[in-house]
N, C-alpha and C positions, 0 to 999 in steps of 0.2 A: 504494500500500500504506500500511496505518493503523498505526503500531503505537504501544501506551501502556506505559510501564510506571510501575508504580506502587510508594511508599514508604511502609513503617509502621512504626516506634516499637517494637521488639522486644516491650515491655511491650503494647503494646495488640494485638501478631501473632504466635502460637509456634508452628511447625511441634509438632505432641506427640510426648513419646517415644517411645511406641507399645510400653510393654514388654509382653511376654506372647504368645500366641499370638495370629493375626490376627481370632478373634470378640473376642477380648478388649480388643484393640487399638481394634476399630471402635467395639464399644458402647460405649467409655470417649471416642472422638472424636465418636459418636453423640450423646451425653449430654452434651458440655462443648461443641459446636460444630454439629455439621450439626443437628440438632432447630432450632436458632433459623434457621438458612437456610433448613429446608427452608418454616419457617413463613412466612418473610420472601417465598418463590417464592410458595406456595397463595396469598397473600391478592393477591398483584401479577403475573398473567398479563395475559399480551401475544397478541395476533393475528400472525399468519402477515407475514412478511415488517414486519412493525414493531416485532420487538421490543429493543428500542432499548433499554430502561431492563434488562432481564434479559440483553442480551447485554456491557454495560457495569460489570453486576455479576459478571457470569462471568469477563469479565477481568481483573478486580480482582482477585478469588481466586485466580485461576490463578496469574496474575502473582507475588503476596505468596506465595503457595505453592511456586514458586522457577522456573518456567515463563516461556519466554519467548511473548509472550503478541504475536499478530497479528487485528489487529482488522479488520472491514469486507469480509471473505472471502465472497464472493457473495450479499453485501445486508450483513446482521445476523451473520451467521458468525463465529466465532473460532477459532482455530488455535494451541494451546499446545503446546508444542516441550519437552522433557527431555531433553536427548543424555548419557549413563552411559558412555560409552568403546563400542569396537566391540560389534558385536552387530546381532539384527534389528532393524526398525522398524516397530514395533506401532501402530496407530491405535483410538483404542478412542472410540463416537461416540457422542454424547447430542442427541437434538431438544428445542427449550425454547421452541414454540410452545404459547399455549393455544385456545380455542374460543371464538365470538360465543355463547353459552350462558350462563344467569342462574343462577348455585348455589343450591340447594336444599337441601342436603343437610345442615342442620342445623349442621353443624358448628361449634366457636364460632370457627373461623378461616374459615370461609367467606367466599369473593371475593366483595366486593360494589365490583371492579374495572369501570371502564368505560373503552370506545376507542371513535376512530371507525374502523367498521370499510373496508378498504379497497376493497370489492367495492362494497356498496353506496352509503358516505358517510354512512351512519345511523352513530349514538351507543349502543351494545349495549353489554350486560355483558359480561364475559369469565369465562372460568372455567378452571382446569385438569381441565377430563371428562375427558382420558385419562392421564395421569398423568406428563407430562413434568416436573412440577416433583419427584419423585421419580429421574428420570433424570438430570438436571441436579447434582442435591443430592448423587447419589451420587458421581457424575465429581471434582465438590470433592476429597468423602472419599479418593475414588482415588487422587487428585492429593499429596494430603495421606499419607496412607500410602506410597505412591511414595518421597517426595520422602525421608522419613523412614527408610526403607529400602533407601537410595541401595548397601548393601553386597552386597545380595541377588539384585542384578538385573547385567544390564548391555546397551546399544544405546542406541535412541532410544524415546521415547516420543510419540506424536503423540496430543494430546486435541481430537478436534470438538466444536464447538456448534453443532449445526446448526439454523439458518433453517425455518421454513414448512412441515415435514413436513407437516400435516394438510392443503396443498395440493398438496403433493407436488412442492410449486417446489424447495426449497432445495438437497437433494444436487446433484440438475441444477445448479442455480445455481453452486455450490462447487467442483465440476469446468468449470463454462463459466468461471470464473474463474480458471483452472490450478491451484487445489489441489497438483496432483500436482508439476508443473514449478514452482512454490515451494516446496516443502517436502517432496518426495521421494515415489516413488510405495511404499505400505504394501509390507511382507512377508506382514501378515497386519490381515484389518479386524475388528473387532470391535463390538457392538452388543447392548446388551437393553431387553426391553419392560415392565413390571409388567402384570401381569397381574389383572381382577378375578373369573375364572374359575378362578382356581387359590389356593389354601391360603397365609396371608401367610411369606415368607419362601422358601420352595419354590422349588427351580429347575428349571423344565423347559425341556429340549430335544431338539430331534429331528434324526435324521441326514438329514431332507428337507426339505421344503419348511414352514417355521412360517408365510408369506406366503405369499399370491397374486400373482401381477401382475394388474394394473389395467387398462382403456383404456377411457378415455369417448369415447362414439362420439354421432355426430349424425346422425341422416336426415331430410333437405329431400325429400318429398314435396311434387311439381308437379299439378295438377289443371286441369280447365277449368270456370273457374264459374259458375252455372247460380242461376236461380230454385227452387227447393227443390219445387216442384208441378211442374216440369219436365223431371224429373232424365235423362233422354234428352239434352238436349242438353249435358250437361256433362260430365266424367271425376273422379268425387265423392273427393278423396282422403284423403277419412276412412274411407269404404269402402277403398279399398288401402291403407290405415294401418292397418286394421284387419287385413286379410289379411296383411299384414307382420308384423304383431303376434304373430299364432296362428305365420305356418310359421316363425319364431325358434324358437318354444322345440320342433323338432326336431333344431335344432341339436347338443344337449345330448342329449336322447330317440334320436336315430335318427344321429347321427356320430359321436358320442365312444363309445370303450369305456368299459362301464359302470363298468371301474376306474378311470379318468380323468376327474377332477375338473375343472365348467365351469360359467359362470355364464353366461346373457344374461342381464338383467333391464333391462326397459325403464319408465321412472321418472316418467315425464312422456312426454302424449300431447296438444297442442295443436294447435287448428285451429277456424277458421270465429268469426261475429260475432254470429249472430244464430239462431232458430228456422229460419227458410224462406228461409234464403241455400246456396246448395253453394259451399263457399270454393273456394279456388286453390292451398290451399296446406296442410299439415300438416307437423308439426316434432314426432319422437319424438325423447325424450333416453334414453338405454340408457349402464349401465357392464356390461360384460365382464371375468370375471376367468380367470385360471386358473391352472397348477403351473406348467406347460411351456411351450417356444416352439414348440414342434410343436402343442401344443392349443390357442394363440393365434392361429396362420395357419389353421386347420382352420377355428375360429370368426369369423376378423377376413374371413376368405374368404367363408366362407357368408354373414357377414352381408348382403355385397356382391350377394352371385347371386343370394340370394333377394330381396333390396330391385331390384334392376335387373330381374329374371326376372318380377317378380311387376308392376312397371310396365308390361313389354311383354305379360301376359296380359291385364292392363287396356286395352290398345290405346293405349296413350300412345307419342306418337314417339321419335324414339332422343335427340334434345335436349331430352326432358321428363321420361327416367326421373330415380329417386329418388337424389340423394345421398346418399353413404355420407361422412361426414367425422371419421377420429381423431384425436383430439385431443392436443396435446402434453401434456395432464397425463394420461401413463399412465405405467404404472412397468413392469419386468419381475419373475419372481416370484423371492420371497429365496429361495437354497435353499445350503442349507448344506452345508459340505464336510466327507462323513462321515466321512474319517480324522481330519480336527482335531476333529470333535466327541465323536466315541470319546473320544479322547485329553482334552479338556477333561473328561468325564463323569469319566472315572478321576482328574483330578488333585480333583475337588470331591469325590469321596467323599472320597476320602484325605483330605483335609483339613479340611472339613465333615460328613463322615459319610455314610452309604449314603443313609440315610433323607430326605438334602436334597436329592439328585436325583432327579428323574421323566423320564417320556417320556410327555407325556400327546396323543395329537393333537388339533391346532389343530381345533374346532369353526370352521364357517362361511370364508369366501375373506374378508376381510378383507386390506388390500394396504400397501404398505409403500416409500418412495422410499430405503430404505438400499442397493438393488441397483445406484443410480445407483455406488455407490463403490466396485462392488465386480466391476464387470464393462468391457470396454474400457479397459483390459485387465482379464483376469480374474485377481481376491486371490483369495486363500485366507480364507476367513471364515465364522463361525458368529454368530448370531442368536439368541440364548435369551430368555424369560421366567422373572420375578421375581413371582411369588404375592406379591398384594395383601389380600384378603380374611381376614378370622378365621374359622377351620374352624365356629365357634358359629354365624356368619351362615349358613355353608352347610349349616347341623341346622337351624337353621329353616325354612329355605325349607322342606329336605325334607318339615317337619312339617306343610306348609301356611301360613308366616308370610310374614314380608316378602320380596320376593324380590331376591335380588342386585342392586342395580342394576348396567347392563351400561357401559361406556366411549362416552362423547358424551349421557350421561344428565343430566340436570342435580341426578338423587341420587347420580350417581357418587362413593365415597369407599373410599381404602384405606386400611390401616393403616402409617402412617408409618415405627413406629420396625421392626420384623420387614420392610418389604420396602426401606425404604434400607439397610442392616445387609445384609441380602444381595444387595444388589445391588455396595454396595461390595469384599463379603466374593468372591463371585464373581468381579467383574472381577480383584481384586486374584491370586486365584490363578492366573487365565488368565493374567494380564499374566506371573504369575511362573515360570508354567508354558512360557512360550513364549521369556522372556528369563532365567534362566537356569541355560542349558544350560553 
């Protein structure tokens, strides 16, 4: 175990007073403090499991911010501790991975950040496309307001940084590390997204599922191969890669109720060298998403029968059909727990007003590795998003203009001060809504 703490100079570090009510509080911490971090994040993103220089400034903050601060928590992870006398013990989590992506988007703080990345070993830009340097930035403010309002609250507080989301390594990682057995297992887990499909500032959430779960799946297709003017004597397995191809997507058409949400989509379809060679061999890459773990074994099932089923109509032997291989970067899907989520909507009007909460549903399966923290054993936990976007951008598109760009875009861009302001504004209520009672 790593841990640092660190020393500042009162004059050069002030927890702020925070007088007035909590928007008033944020924008005034907004304006004297998180605007220059959050600017410091955008321009210095990091890749998945190396972020080394963003997770050593997160502890720094933390730490000065009165947090005892554990560092190296399954790769890059950090773990900041607040204990307030008895009480529950809230974990509220931030991802502060960025993307191998080269920004675009104009902007005059635009990353023109480079890593080597660690899949390939190439030298790539990075960028923050989905908006963790707003997750990060806010967790600070959190921290900082917490800390500040030590009268208000009372239990523990646990703040994650977590590691590699966008690989969907870290949480895994963070719990393969005991997380839980260092530092207590949550009462309640907490987490939000910014969103750039929702109005900047806006909170939406929903009493189900705001994620999908994930499973990347591989099929080794066996063949026997043949001169291509010959194709009798071979078992062509791009023709049964093909056929594998088409009876997939009944998976979803002819198994699922139409009210149950399912993805196959197969992403990559490789095989063979040449014009007039019949290979040996084909390799499709497929991700699978879904709500449910009932709609997962339906699909992780089928996939199996049909890729084996469809080998032996091919006449291929029983140690030739097609493997089926899932892979360890799957996630299961977030789904939140409707009685706390009721209960958080109520505490955010009351305190932010009717008009800051929505319930708008998640467009598209899109997946999420925060369920690693939240299931085995099973928290109590809700998932919201944080509106990134200015309602202007969303008139124009309508009008026929520019159109949104969407998260892993390399025009990806939100509006800073409206979605870290509520995102800080947000947690802070949940925090305070759950601690004290």
């Amino acid at each position: 175990m790593k841990q640092r703490f660190f020393c500042l100079v009162a004059t050069l570090f002030t927890i702020p007073a925070l007088a007035g009510d909590i928007s008033d509080a944020v924008k005034k911490d907004y304006d004297e403090y998180l605007a220059e971090l959050f600017d410091h994040f955008h321009r210095s993103p990091e890749l998945s499991t190396i972020e080394t220089e963003t997770a050593r400034r997160m502890a720094m903050e933390l730490s000065l911010a009165g947090f005892e601060v554990t560092e190296g928590v399954g790769g890059t992870g950090v773990v900041a501790i607040l204990k307030n006398g008895e009480g529950p013990l809230v974990m509220m989590r931030a991802d502060m991975d960025g993307l191998p992506i080269e920004e675009k988007s104009g902007l005059a703080n635009a990353s023109r950040a480079t890593q080597q990345d660690p899949i390939t070993g190439n030298t790539v830009f990075t960028m923050h496309a989905c908006g963790h340097d707003v997750h990060i930035t806010s967790l600070v403010g959190t921290a900082r307001y917490m800390v500040a309002r030590k009268d208000e609250w009372h239990g523990t507080l646990m703040l994650v940084v977590q590691p590699a989301e966008e690989r969907v390594l870290g949480a895994r990682a963070m719990r393969e590390d005991d997380i839980w057995g260092r530092f207590g297992i949550p009462d309640y887990a907490l987490a939000f997204h910014v969103s750039s499909n929702n109005v900047a500032g806006v909170i939406n959430v929903s009493e189900g599922s705001p994620y999908a779960g994930a499973d990347t799946v591989d099929i080794i297709i066996h063949g026997v191969g043949a001169h291509g003017a010959h194709p009798h004597r071979g078992k062509d397995p791009i023709v049964l890669g093909s056929q594998i191809v088409l009876a997939l997507q009944t998976l979803v058409a002819r198994e699922l109720s139409p009210r149950d949400p399912g993805v196959v989509t197969v992403g990559s379809f490789h095989s063979g060298t040449k014009h007039n060679i019949i290979s040996d061999r084909a390799h499709l890459q497929l991700t699978v998403r879904n709500t449910s773990a009932e709609t997962r074994k339906i699909l992780l099932d089928g996939i199996k029968r049909i890729a084996e089923n469809m080998g032996r109509v091919a006449g291929l032997a029983e140690d030739m059909l097609p493997e089926v291989i899932v892979s360890k970067e799957s996630v299961p899907p977030t789904i939140n727990n409707a009685a706390l989520a009721r209960r958080l909507k109520q505490a955010w009007a009351a305190k932010l007003g009717d008009d800051a909460v929505v319930d708008i549903p998640t467009k598209g399966m899109g997946a999420e590795d925060f369920p690693f923290f939240t299931v085995d054993p099973d928290i109590t936990s809700v998932y919201w998003a944080i509106g990134g976007t200015p309602q202007e951008d969303f008139d124009r598109e309508a009008a026929g203009g520019e159109p949104v760009p969407s998260h892993h875009s390399p025009l990806f861009k939100i509006l800073p001060e409206p979605s870290i302001t509520a995102g800080v504004e947000s947690t802070v209520v949940a925090l305070l809504a759950l601690m004290s009672e």
